[in-house]
MDTraj code that builds the backbone (N, CA, C; nanometers):
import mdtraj as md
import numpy as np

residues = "UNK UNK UNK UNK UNK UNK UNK UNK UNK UNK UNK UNK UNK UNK UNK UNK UNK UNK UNK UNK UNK UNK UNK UNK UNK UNK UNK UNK UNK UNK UNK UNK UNK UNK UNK UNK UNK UNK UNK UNK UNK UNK UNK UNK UNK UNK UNK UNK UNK UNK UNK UNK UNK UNK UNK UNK UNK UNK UNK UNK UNK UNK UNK UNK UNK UNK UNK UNK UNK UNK UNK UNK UNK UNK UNK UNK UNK UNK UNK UNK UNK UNK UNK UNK UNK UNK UNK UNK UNK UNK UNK UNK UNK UNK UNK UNK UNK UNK UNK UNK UNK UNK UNK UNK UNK UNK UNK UNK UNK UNK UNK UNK UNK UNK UNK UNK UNK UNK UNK UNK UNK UNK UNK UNK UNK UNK UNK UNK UNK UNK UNK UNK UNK UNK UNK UNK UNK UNK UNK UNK UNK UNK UNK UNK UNK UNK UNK UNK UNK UNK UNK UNK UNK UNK UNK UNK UNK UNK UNK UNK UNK UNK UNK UNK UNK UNK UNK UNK UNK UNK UNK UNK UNK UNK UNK UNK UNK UNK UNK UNK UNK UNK UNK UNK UNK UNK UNK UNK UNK UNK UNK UNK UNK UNK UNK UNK UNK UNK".split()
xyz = np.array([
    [-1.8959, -10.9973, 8.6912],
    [-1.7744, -11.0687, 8.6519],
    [-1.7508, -11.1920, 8.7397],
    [-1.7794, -11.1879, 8.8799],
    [-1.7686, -11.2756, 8.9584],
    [-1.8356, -11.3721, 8.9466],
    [-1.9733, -11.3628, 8.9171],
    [-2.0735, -11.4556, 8.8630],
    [-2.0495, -11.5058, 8.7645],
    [-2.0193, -11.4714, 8.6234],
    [-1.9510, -11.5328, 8.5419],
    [-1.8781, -11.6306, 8.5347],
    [-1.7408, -11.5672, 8.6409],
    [-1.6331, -11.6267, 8.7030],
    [-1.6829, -11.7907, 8.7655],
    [-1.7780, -11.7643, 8.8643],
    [-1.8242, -11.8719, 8.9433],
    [-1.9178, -11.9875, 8.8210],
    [-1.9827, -11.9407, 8.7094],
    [-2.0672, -11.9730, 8.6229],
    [-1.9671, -12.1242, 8.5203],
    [-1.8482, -12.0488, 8.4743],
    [-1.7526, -12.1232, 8.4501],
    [-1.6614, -12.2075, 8.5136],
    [-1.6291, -12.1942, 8.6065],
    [-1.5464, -12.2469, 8.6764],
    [-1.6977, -12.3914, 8.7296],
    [-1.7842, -12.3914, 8.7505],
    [-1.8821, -12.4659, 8.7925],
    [-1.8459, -12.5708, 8.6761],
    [-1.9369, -12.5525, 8.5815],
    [-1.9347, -12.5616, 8.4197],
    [-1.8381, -12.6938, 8.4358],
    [-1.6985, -12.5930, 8.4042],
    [-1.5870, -12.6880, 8.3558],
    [-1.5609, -12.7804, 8.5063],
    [-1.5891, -12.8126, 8.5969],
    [-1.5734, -12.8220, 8.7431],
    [-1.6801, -12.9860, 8.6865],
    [-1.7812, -12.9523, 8.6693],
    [-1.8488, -13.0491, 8.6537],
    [-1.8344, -13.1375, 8.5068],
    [-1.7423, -13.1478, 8.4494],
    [-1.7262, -13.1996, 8.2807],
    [-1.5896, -13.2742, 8.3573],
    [-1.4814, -13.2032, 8.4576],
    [-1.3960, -13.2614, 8.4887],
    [-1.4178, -13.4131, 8.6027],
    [-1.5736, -13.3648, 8.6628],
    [-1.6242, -13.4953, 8.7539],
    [-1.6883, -13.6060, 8.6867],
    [-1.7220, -13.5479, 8.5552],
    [-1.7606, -13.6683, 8.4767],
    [-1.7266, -13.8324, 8.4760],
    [-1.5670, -13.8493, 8.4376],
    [-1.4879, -13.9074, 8.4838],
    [-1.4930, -14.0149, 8.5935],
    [-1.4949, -13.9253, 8.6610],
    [-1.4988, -13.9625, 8.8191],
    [-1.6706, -14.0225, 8.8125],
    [-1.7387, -13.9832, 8.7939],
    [-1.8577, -14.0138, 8.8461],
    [-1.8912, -14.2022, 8.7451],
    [-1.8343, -14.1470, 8.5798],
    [-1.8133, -14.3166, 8.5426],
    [-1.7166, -14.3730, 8.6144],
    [-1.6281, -14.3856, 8.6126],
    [-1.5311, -14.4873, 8.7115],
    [-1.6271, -14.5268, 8.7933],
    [-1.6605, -14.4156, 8.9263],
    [-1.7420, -14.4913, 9.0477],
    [-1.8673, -14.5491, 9.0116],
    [-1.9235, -14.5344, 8.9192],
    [-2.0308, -14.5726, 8.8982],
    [-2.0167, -14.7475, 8.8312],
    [-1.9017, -14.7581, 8.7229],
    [-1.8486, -14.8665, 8.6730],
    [-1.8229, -14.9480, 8.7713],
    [-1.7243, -14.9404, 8.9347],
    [-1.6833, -14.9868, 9.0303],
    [-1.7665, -15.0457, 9.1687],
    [-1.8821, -14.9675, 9.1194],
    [-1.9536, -14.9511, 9.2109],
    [-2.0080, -15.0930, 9.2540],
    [-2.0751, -15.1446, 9.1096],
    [-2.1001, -15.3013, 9.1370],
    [-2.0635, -15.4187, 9.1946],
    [-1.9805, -15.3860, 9.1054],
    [-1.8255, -15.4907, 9.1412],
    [-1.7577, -15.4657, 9.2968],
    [-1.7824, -15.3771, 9.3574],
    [-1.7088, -15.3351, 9.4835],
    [-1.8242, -15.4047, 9.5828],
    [-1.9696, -15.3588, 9.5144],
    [-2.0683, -15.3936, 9.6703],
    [-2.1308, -15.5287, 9.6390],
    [-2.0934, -15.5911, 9.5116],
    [-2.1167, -15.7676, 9.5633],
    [-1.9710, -15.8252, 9.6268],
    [-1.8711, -15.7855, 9.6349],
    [-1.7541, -15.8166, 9.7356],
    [-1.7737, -15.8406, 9.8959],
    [-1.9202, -15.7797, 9.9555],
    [-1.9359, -15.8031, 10.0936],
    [-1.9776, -15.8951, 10.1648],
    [-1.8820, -15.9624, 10.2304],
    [-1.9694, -16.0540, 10.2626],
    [-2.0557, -16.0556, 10.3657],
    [-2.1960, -16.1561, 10.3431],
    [-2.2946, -16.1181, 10.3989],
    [-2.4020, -16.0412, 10.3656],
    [-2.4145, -15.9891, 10.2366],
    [-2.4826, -15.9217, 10.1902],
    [-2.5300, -15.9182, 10.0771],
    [-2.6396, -15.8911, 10.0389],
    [-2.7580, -15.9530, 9.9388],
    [-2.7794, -15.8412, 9.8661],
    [-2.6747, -15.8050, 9.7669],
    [-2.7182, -15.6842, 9.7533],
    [-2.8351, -15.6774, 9.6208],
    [-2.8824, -15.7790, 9.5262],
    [-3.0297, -15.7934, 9.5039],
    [-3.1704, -15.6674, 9.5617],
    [-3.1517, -15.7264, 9.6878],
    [-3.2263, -15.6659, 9.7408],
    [-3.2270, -15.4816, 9.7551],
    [-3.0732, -15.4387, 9.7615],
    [-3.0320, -15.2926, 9.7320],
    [-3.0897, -15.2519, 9.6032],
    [-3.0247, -15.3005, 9.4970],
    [-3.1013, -15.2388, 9.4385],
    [-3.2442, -15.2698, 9.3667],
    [-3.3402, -15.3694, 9.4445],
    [-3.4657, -15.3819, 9.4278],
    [-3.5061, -15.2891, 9.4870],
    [-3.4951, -15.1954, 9.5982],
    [-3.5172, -15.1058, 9.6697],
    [-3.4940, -14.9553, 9.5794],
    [-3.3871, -14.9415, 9.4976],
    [-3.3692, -14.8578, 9.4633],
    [-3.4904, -14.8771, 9.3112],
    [-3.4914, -15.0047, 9.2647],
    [-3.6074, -14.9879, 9.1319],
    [-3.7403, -14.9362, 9.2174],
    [-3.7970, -15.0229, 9.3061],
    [-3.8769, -14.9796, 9.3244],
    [-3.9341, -14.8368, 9.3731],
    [-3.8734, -14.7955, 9.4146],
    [-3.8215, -14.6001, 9.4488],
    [-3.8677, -14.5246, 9.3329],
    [-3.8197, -14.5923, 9.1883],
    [-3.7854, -14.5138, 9.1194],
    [-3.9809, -14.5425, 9.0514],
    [-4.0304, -14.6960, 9.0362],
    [-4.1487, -14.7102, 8.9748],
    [-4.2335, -14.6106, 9.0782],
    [-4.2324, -14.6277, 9.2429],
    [-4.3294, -14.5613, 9.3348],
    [-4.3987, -14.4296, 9.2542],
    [-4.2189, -14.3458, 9.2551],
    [-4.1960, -14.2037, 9.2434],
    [-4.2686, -14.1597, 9.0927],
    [-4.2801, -14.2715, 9.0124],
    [-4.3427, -14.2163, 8.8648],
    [-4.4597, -14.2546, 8.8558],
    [-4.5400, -14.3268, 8.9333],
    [-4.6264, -14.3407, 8.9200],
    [-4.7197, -14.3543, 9.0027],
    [-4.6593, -14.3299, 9.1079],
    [-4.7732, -14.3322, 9.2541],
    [-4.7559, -14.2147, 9.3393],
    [-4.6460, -14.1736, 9.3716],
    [-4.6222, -14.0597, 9.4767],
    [-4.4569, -14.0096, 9.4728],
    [-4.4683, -13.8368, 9.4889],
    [-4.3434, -13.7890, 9.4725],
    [-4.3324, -13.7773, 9.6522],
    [-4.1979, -13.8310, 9.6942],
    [-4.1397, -13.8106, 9.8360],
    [-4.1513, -13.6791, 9.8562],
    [-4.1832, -13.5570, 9.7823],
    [-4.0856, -13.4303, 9.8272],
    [-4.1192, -13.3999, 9.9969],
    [-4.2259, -13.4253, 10.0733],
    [-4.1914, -13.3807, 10.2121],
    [-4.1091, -13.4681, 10.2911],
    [-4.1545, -13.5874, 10.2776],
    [-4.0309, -13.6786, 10.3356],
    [-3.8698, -13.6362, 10.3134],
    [-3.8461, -13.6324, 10.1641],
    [-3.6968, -13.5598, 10.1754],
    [-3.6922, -13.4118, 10.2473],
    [-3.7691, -13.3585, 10.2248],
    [-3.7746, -13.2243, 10.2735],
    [-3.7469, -13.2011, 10.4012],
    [-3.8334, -13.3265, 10.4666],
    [-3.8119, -13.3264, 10.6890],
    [-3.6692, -13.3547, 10.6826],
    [-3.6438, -13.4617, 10.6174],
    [-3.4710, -13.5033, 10.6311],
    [-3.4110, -13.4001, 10.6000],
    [-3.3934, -13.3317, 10.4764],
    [-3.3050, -13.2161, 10.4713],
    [-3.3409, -13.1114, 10.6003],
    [-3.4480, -13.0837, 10.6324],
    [-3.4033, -12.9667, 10.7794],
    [-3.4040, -13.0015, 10.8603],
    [-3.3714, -13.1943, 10.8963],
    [-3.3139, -13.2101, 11.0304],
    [-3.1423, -13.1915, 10.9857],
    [-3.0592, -13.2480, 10.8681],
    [-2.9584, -13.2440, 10.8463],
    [-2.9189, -13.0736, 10.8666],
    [-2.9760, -12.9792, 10.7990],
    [-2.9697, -12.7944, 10.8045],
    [-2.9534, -12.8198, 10.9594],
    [-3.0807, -12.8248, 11.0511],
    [-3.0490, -12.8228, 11.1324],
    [-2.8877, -12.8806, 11.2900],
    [-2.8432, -12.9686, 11.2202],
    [-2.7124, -13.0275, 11.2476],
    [-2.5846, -12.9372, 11.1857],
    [-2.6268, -12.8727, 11.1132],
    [-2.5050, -12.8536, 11.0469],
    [-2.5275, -12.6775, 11.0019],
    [-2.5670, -12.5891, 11.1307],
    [-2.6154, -12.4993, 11.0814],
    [-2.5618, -12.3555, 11.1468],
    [-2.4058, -12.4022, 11.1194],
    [-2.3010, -12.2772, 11.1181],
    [-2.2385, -12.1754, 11.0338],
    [-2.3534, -12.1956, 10.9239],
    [-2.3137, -12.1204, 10.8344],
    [-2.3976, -12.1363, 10.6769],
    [-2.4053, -12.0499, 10.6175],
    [-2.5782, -12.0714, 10.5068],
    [-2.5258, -12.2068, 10.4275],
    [-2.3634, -12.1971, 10.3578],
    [-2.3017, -12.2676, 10.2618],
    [-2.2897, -12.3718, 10.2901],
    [-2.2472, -12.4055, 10.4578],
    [-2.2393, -12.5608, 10.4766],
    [-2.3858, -12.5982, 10.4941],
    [-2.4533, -12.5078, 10.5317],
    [-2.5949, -12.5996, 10.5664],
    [-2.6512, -12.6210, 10.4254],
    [-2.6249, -12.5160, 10.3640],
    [-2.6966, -12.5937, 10.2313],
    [-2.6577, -12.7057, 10.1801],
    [-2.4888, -12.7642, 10.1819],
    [-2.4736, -12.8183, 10.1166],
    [-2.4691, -12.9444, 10.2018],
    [-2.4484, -12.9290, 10.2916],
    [-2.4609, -13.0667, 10.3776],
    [-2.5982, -13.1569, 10.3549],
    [-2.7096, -13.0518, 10.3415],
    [-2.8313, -13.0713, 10.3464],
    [-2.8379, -13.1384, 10.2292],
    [-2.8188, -13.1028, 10.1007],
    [-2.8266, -13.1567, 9.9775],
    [-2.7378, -13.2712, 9.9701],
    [-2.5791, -13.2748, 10.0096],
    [-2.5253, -13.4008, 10.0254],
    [-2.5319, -13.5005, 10.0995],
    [-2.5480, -13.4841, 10.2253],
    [-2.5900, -13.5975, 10.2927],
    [-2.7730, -13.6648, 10.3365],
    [-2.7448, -13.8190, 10.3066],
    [-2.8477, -13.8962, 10.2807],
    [-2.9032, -13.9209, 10.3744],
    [-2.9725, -13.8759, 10.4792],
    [-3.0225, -13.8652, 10.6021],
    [-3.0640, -13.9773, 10.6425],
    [-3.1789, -14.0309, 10.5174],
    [-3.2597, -14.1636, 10.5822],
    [-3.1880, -14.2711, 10.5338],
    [-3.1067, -14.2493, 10.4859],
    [-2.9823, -14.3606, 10.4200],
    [-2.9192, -14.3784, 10.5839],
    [-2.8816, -14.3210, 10.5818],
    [-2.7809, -14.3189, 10.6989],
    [-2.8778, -14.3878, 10.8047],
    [-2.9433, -14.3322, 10.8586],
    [-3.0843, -14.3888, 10.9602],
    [-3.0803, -14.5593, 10.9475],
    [-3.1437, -14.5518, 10.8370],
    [-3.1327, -14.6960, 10.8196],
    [-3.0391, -14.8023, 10.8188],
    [-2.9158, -14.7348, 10.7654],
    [-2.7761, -14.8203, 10.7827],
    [-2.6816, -14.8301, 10.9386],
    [-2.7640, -14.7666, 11.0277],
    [-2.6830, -14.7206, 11.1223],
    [-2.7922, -14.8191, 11.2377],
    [-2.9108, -14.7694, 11.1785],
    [-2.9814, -14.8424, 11.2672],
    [-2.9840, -15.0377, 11.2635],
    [-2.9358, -15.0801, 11.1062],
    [-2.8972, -15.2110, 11.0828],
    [-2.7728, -15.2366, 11.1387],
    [-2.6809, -15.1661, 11.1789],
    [-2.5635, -15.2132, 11.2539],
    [-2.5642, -15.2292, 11.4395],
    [-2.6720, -15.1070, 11.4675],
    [-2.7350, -15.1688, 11.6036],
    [-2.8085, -15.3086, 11.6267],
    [-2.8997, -15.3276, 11.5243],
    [-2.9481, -15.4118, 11.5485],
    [-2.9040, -15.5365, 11.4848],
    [-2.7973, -15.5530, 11.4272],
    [-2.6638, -15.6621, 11.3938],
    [-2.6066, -15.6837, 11.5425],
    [-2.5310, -15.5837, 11.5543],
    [-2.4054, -15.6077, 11.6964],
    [-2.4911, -15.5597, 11.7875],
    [-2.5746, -15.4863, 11.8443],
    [-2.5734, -15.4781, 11.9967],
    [-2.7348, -15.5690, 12.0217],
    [-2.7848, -15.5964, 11.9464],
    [-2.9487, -15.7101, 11.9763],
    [-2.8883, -15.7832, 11.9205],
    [-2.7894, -15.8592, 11.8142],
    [-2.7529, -15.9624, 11.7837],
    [-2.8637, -16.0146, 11.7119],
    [-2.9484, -15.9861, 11.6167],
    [-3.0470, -16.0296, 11.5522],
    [-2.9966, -16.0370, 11.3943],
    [-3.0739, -16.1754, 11.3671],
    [-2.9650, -16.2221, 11.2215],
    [-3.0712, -16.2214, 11.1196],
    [-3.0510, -16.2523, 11.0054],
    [-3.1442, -16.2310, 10.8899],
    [-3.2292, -16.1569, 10.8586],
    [-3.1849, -15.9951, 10.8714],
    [-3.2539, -15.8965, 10.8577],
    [-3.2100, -15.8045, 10.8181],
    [-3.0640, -15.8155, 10.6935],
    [-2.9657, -15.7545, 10.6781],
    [-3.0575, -15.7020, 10.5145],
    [-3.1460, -15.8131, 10.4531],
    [-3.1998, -15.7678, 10.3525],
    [-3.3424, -15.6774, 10.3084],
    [-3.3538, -15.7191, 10.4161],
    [-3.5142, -15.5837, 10.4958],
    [-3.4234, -15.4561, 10.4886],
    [-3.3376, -15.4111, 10.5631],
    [-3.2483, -15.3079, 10.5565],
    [-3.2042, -15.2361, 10.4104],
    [-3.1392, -15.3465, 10.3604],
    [-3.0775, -15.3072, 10.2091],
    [-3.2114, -15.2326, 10.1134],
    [-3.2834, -15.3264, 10.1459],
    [-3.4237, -15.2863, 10.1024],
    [-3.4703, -15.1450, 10.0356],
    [-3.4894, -15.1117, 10.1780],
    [-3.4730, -14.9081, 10.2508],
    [-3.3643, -14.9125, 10.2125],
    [-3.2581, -14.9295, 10.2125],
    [-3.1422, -14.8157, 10.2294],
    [-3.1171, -14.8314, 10.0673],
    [-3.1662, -14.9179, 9.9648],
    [-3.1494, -14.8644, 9.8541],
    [-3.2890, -14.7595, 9.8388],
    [-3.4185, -14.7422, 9.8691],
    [-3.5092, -14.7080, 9.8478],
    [-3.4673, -14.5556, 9.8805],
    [-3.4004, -14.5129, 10.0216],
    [-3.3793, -14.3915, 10.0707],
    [-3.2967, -14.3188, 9.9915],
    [-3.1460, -14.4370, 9.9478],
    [-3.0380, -14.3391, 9.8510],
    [-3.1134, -14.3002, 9.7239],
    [-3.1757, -14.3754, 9.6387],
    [-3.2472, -14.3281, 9.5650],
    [-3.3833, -14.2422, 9.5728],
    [-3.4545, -14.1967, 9.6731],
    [-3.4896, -14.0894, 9.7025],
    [-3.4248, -13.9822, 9.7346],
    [-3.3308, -14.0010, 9.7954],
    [-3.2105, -13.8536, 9.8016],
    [-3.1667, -13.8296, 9.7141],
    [-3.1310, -13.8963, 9.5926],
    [-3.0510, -13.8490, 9.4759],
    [-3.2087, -13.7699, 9.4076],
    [-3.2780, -13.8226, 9.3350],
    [-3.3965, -13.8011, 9.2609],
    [-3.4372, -13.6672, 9.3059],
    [-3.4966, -13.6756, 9.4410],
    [-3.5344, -13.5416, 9.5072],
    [-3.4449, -13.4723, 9.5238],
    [-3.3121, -13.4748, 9.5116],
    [-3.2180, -13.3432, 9.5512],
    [-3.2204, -13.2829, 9.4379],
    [-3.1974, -13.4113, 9.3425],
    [-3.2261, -13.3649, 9.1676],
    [-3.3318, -13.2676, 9.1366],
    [-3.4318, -13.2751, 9.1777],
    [-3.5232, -13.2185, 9.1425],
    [-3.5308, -13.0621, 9.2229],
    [-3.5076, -13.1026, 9.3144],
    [-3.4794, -12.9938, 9.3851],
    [-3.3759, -12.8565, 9.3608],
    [-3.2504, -12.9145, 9.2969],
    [-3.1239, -12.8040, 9.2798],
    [-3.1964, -12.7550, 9.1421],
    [-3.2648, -12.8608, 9.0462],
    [-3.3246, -12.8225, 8.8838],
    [-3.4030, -12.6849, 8.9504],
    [-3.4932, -12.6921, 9.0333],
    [-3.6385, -12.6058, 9.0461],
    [-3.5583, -12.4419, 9.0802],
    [-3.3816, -12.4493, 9.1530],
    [-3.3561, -12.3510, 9.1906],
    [-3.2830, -12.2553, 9.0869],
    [-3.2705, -12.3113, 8.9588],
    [-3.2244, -12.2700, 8.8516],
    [-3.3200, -12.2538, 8.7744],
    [-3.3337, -12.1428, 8.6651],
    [-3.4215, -12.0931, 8.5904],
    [-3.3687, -12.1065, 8.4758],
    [-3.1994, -12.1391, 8.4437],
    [-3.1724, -12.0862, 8.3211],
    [-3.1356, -12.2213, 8.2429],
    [-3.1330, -12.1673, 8.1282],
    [-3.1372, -12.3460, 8.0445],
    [-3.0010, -12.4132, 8.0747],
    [-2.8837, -12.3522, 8.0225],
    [-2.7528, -12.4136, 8.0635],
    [-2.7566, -12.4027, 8.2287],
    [-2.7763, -12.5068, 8.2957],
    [-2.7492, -12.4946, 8.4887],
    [-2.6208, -12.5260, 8.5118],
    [-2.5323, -12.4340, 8.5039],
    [-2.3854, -12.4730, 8.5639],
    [-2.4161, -12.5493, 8.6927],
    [-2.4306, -12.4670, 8.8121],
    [-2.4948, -12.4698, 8.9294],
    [-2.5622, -12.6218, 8.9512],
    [-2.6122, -12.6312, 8.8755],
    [-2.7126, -12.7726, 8.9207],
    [-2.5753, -12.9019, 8.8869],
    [-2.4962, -12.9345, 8.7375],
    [-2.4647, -12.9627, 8.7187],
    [-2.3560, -12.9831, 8.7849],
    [-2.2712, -12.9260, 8.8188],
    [-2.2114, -12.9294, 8.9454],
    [-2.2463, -12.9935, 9.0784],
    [-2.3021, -12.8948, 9.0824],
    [-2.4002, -13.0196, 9.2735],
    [-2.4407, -13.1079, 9.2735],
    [-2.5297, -13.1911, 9.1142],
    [-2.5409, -13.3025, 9.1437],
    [-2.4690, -13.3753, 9.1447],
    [-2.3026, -13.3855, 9.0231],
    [-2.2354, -13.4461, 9.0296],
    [-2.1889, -13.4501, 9.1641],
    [-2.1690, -13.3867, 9.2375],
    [-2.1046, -13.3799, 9.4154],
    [-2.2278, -13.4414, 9.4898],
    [-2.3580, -13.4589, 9.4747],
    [-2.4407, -13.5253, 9.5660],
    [-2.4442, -13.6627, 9.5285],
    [-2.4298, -13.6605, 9.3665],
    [-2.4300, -13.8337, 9.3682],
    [-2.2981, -13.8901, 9.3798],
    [-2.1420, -13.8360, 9.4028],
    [-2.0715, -13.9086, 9.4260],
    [-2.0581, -13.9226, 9.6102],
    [-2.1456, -13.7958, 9.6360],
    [-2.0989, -13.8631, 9.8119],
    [-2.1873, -13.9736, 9.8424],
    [-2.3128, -13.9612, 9.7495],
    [-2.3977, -14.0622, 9.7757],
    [-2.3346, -14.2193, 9.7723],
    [-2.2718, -14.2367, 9.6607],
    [-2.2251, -14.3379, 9.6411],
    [-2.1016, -14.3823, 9.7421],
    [-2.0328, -14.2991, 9.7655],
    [-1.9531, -14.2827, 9.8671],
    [-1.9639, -14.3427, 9.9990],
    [-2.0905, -14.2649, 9.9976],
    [-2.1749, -14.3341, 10.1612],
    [-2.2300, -14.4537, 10.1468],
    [-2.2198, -14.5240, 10.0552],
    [-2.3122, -14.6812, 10.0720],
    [-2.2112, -14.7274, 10.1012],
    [-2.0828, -14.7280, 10.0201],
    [-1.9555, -14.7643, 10.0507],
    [-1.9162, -14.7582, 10.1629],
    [-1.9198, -14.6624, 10.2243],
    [-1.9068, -14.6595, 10.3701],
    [-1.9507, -14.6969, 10.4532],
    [-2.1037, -14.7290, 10.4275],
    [-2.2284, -14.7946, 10.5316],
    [-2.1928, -14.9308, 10.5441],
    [-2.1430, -14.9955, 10.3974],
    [-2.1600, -15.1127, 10.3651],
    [-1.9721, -15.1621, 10.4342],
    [-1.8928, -15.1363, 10.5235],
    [-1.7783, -15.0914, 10.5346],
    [-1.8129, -15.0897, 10.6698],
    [-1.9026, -15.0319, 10.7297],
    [-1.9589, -15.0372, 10.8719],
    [-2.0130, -15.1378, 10.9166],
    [-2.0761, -15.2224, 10.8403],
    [-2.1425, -15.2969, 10.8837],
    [-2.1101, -15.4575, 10.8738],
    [-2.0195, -15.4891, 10.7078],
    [-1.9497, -15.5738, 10.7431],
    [-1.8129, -15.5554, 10.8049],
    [-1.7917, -15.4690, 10.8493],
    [-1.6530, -15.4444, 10.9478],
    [-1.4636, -15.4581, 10.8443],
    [-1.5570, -15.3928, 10.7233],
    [-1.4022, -15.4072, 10.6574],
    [-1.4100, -15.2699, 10.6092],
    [-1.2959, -15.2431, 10.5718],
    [-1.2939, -15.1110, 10.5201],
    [-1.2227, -15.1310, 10.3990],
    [-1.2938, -15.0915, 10.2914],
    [-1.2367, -15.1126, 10.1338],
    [-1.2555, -14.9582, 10.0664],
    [-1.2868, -14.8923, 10.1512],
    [-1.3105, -14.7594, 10.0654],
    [-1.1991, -14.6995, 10.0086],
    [-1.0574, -14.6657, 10.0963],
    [-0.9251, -14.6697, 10.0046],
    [-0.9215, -14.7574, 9.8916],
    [-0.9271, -14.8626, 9.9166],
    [-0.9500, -14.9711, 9.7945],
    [-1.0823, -14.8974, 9.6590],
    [-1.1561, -14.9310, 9.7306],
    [-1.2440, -14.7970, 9.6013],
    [-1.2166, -14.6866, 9.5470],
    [-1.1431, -14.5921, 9.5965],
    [-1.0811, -14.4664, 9.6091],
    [-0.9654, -14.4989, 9.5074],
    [-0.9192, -14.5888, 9.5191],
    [-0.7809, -14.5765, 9.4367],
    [-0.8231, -14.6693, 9.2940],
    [-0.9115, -14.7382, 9.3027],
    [-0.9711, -14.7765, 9.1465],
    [-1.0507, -14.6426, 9.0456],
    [-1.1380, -14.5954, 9.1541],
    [-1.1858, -14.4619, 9.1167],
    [-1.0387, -14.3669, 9.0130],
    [-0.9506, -14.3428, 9.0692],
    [-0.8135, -14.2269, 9.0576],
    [-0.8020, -14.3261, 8.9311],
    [-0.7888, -14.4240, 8.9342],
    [-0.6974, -14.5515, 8.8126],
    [-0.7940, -14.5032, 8.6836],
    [-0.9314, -14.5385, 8.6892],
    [-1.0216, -14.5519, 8.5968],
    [-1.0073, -14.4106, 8.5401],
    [-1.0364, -14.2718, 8.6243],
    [-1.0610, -14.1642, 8.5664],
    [-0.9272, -14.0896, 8.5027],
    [-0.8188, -14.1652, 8.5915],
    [-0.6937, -14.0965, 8.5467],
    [-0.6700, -14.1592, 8.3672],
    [-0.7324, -14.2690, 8.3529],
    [-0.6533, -14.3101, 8.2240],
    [-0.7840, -14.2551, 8.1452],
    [-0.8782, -14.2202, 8.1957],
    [-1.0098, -14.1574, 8.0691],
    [-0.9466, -14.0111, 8.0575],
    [-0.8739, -13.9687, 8.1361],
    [-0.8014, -13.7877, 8.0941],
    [-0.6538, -13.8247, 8.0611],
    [-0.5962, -13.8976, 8.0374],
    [-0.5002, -13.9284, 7.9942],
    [-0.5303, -13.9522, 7.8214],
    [-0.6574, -14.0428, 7.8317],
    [-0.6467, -14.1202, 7.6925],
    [-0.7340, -13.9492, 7.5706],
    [-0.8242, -13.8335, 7.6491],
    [-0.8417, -13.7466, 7.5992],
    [-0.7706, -13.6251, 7.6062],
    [-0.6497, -13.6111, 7.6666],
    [-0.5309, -13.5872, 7.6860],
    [-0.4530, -13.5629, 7.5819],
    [-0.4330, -13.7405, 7.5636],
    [-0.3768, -13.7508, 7.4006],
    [-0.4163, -13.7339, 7.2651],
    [-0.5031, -13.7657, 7.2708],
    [-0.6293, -13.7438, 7.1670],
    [-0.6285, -13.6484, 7.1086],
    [-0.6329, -13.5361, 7.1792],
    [-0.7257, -13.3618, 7.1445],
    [-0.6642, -13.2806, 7.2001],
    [-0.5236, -13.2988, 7.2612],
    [-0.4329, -13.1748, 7.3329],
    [-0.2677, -13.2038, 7.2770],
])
top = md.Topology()
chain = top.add_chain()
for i, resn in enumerate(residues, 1):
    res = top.add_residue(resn, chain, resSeq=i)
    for name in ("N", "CA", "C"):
        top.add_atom(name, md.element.get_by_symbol(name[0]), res)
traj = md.Trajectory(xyz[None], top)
């Protein structure tokens, strides 16, 4: 019954992030050519090319794999957070965006902000793909509540976190600002099916 319980509640859990996941995804553009200083071209040339590598030359899975059990390993007080930390957070995303803000402010080295974007679209889109593939392989059954669910939660922190990287590094913080277009967009798509069909 509990399983059930958890089976549905997933289900409808993930039809309600829908929403949410168009909004941010709609916003998303429009939010990360706003930075200034940043080429974001190059982001997501990083992320196409990720995606041609992965279909036709080589699947990442150990590379994501080391990243996920250094993240397990950080975060490994308990089975639920480590799993999910592991699956949500973008390890070599982060690496790379963290390591472009050292070498912005503390070496002071300039024009190398698009080498960065590069990778750090190449990495987010290896974390999404491979987690994808990954939560699919742990489900057997045709309807995946379970999967459907988690990915919607891995690709919105994903997106989340560029926002944030990109927030770190040009030194503004717009993510409230994202956050509250996000609420605007999804609130009037359950409003407008709301009216519709209830």
């Amino acid at each position: 019954m509990n399983e059930l319980f958890s089976t549905v509640f997933k289900f409808l859990a993930a039809l309600l992030l829908i929403p949410v996941i168009y909004a941010a995804s709609m916003l998303f553009g429009k939010h990360f050519g706003q930075f200034a200083g940043i080429q974001d071209d190059f982001f997501y040339w990083g992320i196409w090319f990720f995606v041609v590598v992965y279909i036709f030359v080589y699947q990442f899975k150990g590379v994501q794999e080391a990243g996920r059990n250094i993240v397990s390993s950080m975060f490994a007080f308990g089975p639920l957070g480590k799993r999910f930390f592991a699956n949500a957070i973008p390890f070599y995303f982060f690496l790379i965006m963290i390591s472009l803000h050292i070498v912005k402010n503390v070496f002071n080295v300039k024009n190398c902000t698009h080498y960065f974007l590069f990778f750090g679209g190449f990495a987010i889109a290896m974390h999404v793909i491979e987690t994808a593939a990954e939560l699919q392989s742990q489900e057997n059954s045709l309807v995946k509540p379970n999967y459907y669910f988690s990915i919607c939660l891995v690709y919105l922190f994903s997106v989340f976190s560029v926002i944030l990287m990109m927030n770190l590094i040009t030194g503004s913080f717009t993510f409230p600002k994202y956050i509250d277009g996000i609420g605007k967009i999804s609130g009037e798509i359950f409003m407008m099916f709301w009216k519709r069909f209830i």
